[in-house]
N, C-alpha and C positions, 0 to 999 in steps of 0.2 A: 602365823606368818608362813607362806608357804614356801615350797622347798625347790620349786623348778619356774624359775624366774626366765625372762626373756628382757634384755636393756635394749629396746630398738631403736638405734640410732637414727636421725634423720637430718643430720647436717646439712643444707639445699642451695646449691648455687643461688643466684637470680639469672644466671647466666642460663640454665636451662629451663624448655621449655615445658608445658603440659604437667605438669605439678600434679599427681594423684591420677592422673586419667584412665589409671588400667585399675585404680583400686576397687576392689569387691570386698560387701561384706563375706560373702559367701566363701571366695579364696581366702582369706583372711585367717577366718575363722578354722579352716582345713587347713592352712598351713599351719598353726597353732595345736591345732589337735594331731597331726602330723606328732610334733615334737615335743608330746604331749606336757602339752606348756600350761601351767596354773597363774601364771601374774606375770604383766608387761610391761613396762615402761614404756609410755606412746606422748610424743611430742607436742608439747603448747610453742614451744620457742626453740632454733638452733641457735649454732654459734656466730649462723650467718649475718642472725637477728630478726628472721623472718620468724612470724606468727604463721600457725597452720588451723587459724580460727578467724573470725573475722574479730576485729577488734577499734576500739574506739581510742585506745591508749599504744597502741604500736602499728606498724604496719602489715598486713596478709602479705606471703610471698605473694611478688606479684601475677605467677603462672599458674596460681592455686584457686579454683573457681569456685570448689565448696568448702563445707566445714570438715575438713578430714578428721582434725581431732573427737569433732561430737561423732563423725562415723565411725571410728577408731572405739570409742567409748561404749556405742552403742552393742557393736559385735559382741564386744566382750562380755556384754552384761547376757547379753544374747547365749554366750554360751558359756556364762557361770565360770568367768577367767577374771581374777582379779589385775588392778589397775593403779600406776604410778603413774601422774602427770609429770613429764623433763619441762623442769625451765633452763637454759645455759643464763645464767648469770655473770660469770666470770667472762665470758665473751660475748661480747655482741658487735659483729666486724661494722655492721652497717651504725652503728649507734658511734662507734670508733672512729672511724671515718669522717664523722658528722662534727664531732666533739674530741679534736685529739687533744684537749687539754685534761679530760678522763679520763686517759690511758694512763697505766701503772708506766712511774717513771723511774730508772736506775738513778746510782746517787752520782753516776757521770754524765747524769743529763740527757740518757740515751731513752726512747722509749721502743727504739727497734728499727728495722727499717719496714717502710710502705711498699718497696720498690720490687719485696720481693713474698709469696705466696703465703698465705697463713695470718693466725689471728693473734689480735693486741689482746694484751689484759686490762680490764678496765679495775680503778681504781674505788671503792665504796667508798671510800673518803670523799666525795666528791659530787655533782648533783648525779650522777647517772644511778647514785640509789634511790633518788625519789622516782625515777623512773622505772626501774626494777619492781620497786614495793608496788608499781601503779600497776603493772603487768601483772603482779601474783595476785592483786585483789582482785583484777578484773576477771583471771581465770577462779579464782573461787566464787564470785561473783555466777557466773555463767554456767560454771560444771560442778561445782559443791556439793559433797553429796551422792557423785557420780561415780567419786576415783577415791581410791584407800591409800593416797602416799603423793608425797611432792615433794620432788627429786631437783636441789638444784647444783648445779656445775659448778666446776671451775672456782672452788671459793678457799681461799686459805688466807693466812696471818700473813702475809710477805710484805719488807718494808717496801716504803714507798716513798718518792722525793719530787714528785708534785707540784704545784704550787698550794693546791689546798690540802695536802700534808704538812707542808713546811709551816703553811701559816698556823692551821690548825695545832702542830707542835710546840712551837714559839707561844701561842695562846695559854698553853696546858704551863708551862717555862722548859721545854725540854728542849734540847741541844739535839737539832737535826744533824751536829758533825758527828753524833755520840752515837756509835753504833746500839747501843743499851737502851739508850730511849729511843731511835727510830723505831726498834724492835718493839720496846712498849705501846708506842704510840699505833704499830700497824693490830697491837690488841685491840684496845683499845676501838681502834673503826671498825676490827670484824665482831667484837662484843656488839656494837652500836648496829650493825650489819645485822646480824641475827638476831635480837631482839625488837629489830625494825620489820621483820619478814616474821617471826611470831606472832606480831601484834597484828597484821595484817591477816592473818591466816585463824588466830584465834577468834577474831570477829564471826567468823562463817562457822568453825567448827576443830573447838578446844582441843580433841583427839586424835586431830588427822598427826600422824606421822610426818616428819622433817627430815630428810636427809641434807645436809651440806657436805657434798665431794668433791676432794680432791686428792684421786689416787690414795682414798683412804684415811679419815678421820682419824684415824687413832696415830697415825705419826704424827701429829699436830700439836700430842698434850691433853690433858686429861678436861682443862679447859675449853679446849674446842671439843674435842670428843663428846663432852656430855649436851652439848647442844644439837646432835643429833637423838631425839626425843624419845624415839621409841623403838630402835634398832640399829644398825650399822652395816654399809656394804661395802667391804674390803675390795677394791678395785687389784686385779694382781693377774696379769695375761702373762704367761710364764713364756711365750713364745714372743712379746713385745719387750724383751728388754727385763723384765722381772726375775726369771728364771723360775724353776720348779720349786729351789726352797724357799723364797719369798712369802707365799701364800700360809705353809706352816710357822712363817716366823709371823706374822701376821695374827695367825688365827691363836698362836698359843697366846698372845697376848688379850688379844680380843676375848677371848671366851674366860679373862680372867675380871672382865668389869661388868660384869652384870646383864648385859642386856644379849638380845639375841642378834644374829650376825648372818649374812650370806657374802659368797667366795664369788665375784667377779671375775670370771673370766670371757673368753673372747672364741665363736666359731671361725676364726681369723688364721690364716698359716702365720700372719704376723701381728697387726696391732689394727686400732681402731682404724673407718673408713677404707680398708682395703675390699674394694667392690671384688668380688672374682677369687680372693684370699678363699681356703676349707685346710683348716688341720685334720690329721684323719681322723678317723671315728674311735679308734683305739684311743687317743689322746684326747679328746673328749670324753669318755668312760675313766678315763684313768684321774682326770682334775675332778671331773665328780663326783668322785669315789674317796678321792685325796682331800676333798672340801667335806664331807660327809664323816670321814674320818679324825681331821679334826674340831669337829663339832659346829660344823656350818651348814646352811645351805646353800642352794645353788642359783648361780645367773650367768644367764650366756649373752654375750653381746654379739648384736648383729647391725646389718643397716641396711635401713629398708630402700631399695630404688628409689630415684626421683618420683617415676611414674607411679609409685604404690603398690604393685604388685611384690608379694613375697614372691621368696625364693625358695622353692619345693626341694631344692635339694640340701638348703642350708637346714630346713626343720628336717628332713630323715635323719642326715648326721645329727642334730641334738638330740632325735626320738633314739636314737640308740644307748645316749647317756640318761635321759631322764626317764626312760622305761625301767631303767634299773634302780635310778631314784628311788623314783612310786614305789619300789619291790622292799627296799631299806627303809622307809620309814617310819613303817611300826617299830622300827629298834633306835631309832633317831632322834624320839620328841623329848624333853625334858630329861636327857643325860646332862651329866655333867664330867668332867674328866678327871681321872684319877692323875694325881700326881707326884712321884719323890722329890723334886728338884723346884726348886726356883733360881730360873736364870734373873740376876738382878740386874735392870738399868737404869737410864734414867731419862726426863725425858729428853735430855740434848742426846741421849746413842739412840733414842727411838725416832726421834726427829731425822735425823740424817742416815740411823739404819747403819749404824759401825760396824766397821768391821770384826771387832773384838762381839759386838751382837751377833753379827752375821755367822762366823766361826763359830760360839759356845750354839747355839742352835742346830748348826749345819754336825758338830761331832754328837750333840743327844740325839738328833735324826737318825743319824747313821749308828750310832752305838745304840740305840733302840728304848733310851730310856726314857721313860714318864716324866714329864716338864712341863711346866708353864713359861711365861716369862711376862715378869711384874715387875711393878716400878715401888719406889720409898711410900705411898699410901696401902701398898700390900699388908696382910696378915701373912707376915711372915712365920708363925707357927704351923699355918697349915702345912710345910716342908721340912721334910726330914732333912735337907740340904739345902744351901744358897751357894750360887755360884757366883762369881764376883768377878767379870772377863775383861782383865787388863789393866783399865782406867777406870775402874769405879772407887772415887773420893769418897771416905767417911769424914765428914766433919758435922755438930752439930747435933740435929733434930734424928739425923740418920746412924749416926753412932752411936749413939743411945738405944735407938732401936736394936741395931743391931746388938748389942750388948746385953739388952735385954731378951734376945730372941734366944743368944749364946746360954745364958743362966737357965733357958727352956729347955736347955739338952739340945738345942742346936747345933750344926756344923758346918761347915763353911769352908770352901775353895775360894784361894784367891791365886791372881798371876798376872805379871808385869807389877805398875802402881798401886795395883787395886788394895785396898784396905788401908793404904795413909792417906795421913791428914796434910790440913795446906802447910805445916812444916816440914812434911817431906819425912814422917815418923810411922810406925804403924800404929793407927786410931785403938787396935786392938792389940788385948796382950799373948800372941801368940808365943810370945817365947823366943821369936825372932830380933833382931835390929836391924829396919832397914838402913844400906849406905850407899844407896841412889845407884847410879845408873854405871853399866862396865863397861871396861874399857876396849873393848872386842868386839866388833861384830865382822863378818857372823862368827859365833861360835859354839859351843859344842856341847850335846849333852850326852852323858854317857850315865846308864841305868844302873843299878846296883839287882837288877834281876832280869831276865829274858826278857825283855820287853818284844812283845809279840809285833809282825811276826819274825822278826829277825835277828833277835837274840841280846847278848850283852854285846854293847860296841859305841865307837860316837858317832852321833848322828849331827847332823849339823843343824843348826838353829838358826836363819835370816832374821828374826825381828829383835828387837830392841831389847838385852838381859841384862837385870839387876842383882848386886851385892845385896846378900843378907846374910847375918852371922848370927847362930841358935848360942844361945844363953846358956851359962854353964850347967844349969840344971835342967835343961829342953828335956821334956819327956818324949819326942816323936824319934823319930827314926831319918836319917835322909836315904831318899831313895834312888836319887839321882845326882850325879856331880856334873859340875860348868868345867868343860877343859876348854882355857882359851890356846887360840892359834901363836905362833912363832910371833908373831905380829899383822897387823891392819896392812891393808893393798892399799900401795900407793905406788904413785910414780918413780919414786926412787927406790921400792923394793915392791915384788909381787913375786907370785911364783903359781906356775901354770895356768890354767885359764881364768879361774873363774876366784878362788878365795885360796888362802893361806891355810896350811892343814894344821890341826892340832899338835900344840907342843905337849905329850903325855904328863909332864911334871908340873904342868901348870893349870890347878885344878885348886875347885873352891863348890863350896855347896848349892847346887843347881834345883834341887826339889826335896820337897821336906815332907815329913803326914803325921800326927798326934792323933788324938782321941777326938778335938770335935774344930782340927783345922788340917787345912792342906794349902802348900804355897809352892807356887811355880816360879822360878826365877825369867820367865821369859813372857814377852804378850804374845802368847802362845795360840790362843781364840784368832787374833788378828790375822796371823803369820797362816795359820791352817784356812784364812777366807781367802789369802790371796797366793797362796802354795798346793795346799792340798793334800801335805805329806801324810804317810796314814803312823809315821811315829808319833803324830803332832796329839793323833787323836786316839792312840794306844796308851802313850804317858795320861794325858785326863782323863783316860777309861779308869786307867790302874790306882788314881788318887779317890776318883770316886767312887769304886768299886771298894775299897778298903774304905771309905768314911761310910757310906750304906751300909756291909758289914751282910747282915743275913737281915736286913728290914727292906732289901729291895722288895718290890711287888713284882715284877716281872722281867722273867727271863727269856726267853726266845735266840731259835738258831734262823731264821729269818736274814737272808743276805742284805747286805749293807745298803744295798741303794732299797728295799723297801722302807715304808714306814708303816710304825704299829704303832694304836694308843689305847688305850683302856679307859669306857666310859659306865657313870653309874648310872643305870634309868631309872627312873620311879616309874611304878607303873598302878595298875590299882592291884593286882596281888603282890605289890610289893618290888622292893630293888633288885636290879639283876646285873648283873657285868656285861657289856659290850664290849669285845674283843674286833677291834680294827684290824686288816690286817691288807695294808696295798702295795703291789710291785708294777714298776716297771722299770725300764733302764734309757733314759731320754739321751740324746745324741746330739751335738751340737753339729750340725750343717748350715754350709753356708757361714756370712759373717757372724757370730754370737748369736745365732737362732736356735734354740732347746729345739727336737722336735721327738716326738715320740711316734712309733710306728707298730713297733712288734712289742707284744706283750706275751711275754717269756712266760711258761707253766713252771710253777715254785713246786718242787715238789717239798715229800711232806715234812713241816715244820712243828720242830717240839718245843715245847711250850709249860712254861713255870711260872704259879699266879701264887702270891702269899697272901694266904685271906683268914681269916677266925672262923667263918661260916661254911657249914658243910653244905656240898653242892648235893642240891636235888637231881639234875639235870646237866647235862653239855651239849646243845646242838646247833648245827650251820646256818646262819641264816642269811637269805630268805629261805634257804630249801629245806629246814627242817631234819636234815640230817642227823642224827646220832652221832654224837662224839663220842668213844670210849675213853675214860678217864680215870685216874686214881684220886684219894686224898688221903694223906698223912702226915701227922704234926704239923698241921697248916698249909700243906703246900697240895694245892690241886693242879692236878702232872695230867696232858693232854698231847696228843697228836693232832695237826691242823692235815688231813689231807692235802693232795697234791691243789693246786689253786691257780686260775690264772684271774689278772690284773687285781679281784680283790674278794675277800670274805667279810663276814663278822661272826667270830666264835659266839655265842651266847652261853651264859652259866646262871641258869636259876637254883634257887636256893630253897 
């Protein structure tokens, strides 16, 4: 699969004219090689519903005179660039328009308004999938053979309240008022959905590649997920709304299921179809460096004029990130990632992307540690920790596991709910009792050690803290106490702006640590996704730094806003360590736009790897540099010189 992908959008009024009229193969192919692009994504169908082929089973845009797509195809082959056919499936405005009783309908009856710019979702339940299936056969029909991947849109599990959901539900016996079964039922039609576009597709040719997206397969369930066949491409435009850490939380999850993956991003200052939109070049080097790092590869989305002409200045700004690509990927192919941690969720926080997700990732980001993040099919023995952020319920098939993972020598953070059952008890025998939820908020945690970097003191706590009382014979230690406030702000009592200070005498056990648990009285993950505070992520540092103990793998003075990750490669003489290591510092301008500009030189970073194997070698790569390094009693000690936007240390053995 290659590693410098182009997704060229081609959304097409009918309202405009002259449809392809300025396309050349020859510019084409130069703008491609421009930015030095190895695989495309080029249009059979948009959103609009226009065909960019001629067709017997849908309609040609009507300002489109020839076959763009076989021209499209042809260049490519021409110059040895590989090729994804886009179908939009999930929208087809003109099919919408035509048939609004196959528009996806809410459960108030609403299907959207007409009145105002933008596209319906069409519903699979419905006939508009025999028309859909009739368009993918017709394109493999016609191009089979030609393109190595078929890319379709817009396609997810979302319920739907229809007429032919409703009936179809009623049919099965399930209660459309029933949130439970609508949700089953809209399975249900994308299982039926997907297997209806396999069949059609395995006719022509068993091995092509399937992609079904929407903003990313793997928030869907393990169940959708695996119906993208033979790869996955995480959709995540950090400047659209996503942000920077999105794409890492994304990717730690993705590179934990097997298959191979590329990091969707966008040459866009903001999001899809911004004609005129360029991020700068620095920030396109710095997401393909960030996607590389976490063990992906790469795509940039663009959108090609009506007319057909590329844009010579959209490919030099990507030629500046995928020249660097091409230079990384001899150390890139068949790694796999080192990890101490498993962040555990499930898939309703992978689904919606909680905040208690979004926080445990956003503090191993920034604390610099080695993570995945898996869900209850995980092997959980491959981690020397599980992290457990807030609300994660043990009951059942998953407590057990757990339990068994604990008797492996396992260890385990939990905070807020996490670790009880639906009685509101802990599933596990830490030694605690939980007694539900306190009667303070906010209130206060105060350390039993310097908590960096501001010492012993009370720090205050916004989210949600629970009572829990250690057993008379608790082996851990508490490391931190809950001081609640005078009392709760209220209208008959408040005091100065904002919250109630603490009353000193009014304290109870706030954070605990043993030999293979740790418990935080607060949904601490959560509160650090939408605070920020850097106590939030000094206390998790300090719980999982004492449950690690000296089995960490790596240590790094690497400031906070970079990321590092450690990857094993096989290679033919054998495995080698990749050492990631990328900065920059992204800036919000404007309304919640991330944007990155200046890519700050890091100067030089030290560096602690725990490994059994004596290093043959340390050096930079691509450039081959010599690292000076030590090793003893396990631990190989390196300096990263001074660095701008990104390295990878290499250590052969």
């Amino acid at each position: 699969m290659p590693y410098r992908q182009i997704h060229l959008d081609f959304h097409t009024s009918e309202a405009i004219q002259k449809i392809g009229s300025r396309f050349s193969k020859e510019q084409f192919i130069a703008a491609l090689k421009e930015g030095n692009v190895n695989s495309v994504t080029v249009f059979s169908k948009c959103h609009h519903g226009w065909a960019y082929h001629p067709t017997k089973v849908n309609q040609m845009h009507p300002h489109l005179n020839f076959d763009l797509l076989d021209a499209q195809l042809l260049a490519c082959k021409e110059a040895g660039i590989r090729t994804e056919v886009y179908i939009s499936a999930g929208f087809d405005q003109k099919y919408a328009m035509a048939h609004t009783d196959c528009v996806r309908v809410k459960k108030d009856g609403s299907r959207g308004s007409f009145l105002e710019p933008g596209y319906k979702r069409l519903c699979f339940g419905t006939p508009y999938l025999k028309q859909l299936a009739a368009e993918v056969d017709e394109v493999m029909r016609l191009y089979g053979g030609r393109f190595d991947g078929l890319f379709l849109d817009i396609v997810t599990t979302g319920k739907c309240y229809c007429q032919y959901c409703l009936d179809g539900m009623r049919r099965l016996g399930l209660d459309p008022q029933q949130e439970a079964d609508a949700q089953k039922y809209s399975a249900i039609v994308y299982q039926n959905y997907v297997e209806t576009i396999a069949n059609v597709v395995k006719k022509y040719d068993p091995e092509l590649p399937i992609i079904h997206n929407d903003g990313g397969a793997i928030f869907q369930g393990r169940d959708v997920m695996k119906w993208n066949n033979r790869h996955l491409e995480l959709e995540s435009l950090p400047t659209g709304g996503w942000g920077y850490d999105h794409f890492p939380l994304s990717a730690a999850y993705a590179r934990t299921l097997g298959k191979e993956f590329l990091g969707m991003t966008g040459k866009f200052h903001k999001s899809w179809g911004e004609f005129g939109g360029f991020k700068h070049p620095n920030a396109l080097r710095y997401e393909a460096a960030l996607a590389n790092a976490c063990g992906a590869r790469c795509s940039v989305g663009d959108q090609l004029h009506p007319d057909g002409e590329m844009d010579l200045a959209t490919y030099r700004l990507i030629g500046q990130a995928y020249r660097e690509v091409e230079a990384r990927e001899p150390w890139l192919a068949d790694a796999t990632a080192v990890a101490d941690i498993g962040i555990l969720t499930t898939e309703r926080c992978i689904r919606h992307k909680e905040n208690g997700l979004v926080g445990a990732n956003r503090m191993m980001l920034e604390g610099h540690y080695l993570y995945n993040i898996i869900d209850e099919e995980a092997d959980f023995t491959d981690y020397k920790l599980l992290l457990l952020p807030d609300d994660i319920l043990l009951d059942g098939a998953l407590a057990e596991k757990i339990q068994q993972y604990l008797k492996s020598g396992g260890k385990i953070l939990c905070t807020g709910k996490s670790g009880t059952n639906a009685e509101g008890n802990f599933a596990l025998d830490m030694g605690l009792a939980f007694d539900g939820v306190g009667d303070y908020t906010p209130a206060y945690l105060r350390p039993t050690f310097a908590l960096s970097p501001n010492g012993m003191t009370s720090y205050v706590m916004y989210s949600t803290n629970y009572h829990v009382t250690p057993a008379a014979d608790f082996a851990g230690e508490v490391i931190a106490q809950r001081v609640d406030p005078y009392f709760n702000r209220s209208a008959e009592r408040f005091c100065s702006h904002r919250h109630t200070p603490y009353d000193r005498e009014k304290t109870a056990v706030g954070a605990v640590v043993s030999k293979q648990f740790a418990y935080i009285g607060w949904e601490i993950f959560t509160e650090y996704a939408k605070v920020g505070a850097i106590h939030l992520r000094a206390m998790v540092e300090k719980c999982v730094d004492m449950l690690l103990g000296n089995s960490k793998t790596m240590c790094t003075t690497l400031p906070s806003c970079g990321v590092t990750t450690l990857m094993c490669q096989q290679t033919e003489q054998g495995s080698r360590l990749v050492h990631h290591l990328v900065y920059s510092i992204p800036k919000c301008r404007g309304n919640g736009v991330e944007v990155i500009e200046d890519l700050p030189t890091v100067l030089d970073t030290a560096c602690t790897l725990k490994t059994d194997r004596k290093p043959r070698r340390v050096y930079l790569a691509p450039s081959g540099e010599e690292v000076a390094f030590t090793y003893q009693s396990g631990l190989l000690r390196y300096t990263v010189p001074s660095f701008c936007c990104s390295v990878m240390v290499v250590t052969e053995f």
